[in-house]
N, C-alpha and C positions, 0 to 999 in steps of 0.2 A: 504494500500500500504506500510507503514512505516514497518508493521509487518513484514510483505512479502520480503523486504530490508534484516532485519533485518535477517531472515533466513536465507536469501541465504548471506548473511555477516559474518556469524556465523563462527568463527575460525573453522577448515577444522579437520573433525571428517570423516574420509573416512568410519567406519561403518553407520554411519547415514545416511538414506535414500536409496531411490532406483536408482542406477547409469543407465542409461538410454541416449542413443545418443539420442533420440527425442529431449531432451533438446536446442540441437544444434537448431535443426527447430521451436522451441518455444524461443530461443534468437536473432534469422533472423526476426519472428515476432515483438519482442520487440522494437527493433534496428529499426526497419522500421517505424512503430507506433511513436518510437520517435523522427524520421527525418521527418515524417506527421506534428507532432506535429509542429515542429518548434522551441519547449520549450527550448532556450538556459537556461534559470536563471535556470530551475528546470532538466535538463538532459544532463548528460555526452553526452552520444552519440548526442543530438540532436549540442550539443555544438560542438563536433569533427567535424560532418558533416558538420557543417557550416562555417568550417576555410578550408576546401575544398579539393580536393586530395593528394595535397601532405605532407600535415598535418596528414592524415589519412593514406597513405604508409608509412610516416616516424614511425608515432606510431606503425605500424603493423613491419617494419625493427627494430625497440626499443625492443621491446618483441620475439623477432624471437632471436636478438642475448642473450638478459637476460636468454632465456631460454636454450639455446647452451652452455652459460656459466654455469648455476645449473646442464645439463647433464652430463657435463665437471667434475664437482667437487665432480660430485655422490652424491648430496640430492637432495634425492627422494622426501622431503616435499616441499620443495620450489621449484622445477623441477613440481609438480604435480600443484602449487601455477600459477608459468609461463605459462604451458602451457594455463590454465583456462585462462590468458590474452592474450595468443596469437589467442587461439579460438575464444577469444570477440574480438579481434580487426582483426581477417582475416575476421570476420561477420561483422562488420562496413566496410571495404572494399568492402565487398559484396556487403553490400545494396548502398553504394556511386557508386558502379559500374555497376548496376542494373542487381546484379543475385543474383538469386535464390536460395537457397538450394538444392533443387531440381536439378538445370542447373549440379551442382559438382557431386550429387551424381549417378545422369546418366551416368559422365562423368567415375566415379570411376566403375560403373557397363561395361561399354563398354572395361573397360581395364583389369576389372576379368579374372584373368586366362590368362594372356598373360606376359607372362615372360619381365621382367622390362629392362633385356640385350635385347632382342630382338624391345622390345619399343622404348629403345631409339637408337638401330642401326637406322629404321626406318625411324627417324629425323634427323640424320649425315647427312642432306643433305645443305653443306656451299656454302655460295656465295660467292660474289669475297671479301666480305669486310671481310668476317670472321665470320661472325653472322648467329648461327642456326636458321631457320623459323621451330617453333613448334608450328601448329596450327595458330593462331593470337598475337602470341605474339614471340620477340625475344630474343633471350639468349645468351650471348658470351660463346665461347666455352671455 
């Protein structure tokens, strides 16, 4: 396992290895395996999970802006560095909120090919407080 760390630790050699989204679905597994576990003393994640949602959105709102600010300032090395953290922590989100990799990328295949202005006309649909209803979740306009 140390070895294993250790690679995927490895100062960020973008030729090395083979870039692949599966990864994504093989750190959904990890990430879950370590909230199974329990294992606060030996894993990040299982440690995150355990301090409970809003600990786990605030981390995912941390990385969201860190990496808004590296797109901002145009490095691309630490922009590439961020998002790798924002992936890991929207994936702990995920598993705290019990979805699936899968549940996202269904969602991203149902919306192929439908133009993103038309999408979100769609949803312009406000109530009297002001708050768009997209789906199950709400969004101030």
């Amino acid at each position: 396992m140390r070895r294993a760390e250790s690679r995927h630790l490895a100062p960020l050699d973008p030729g090395e290895g083979v870039a692949e989204a599966a990864v994504l679905d093989r750190l959904w597994e990890t990430v879950e395996e370590r909230r199974l576990s329990g294992d606060t003393t030996t894993s990040h994640s299982a440690r995150l999970l355990a301090r409970g949602t809003a600990k786990v959105a605030q981390k995912l709102g941390e990385e969201a802006v860190e990496t808004v600010i590296e797109a901002m300032a145009g490095n691309r090395r630490a922009l590439i560095g961020e998002s790798a953290d924002l992936l890991y922590h929207l994936i702990v989100t995920w598993v705290d909120a019990g979805i699936r990799p899968e549940d996202v990328w269904a969602e991203l295949v149902r919306r192929e090919g439908i133009s993103g202005i038309a999408e979100k006309a769609a949803r312009q649909n406000l109530s009297s407080a002001g708050v768009v209803r997209a789906g199950e979740t709400t969004k101030l306009p």
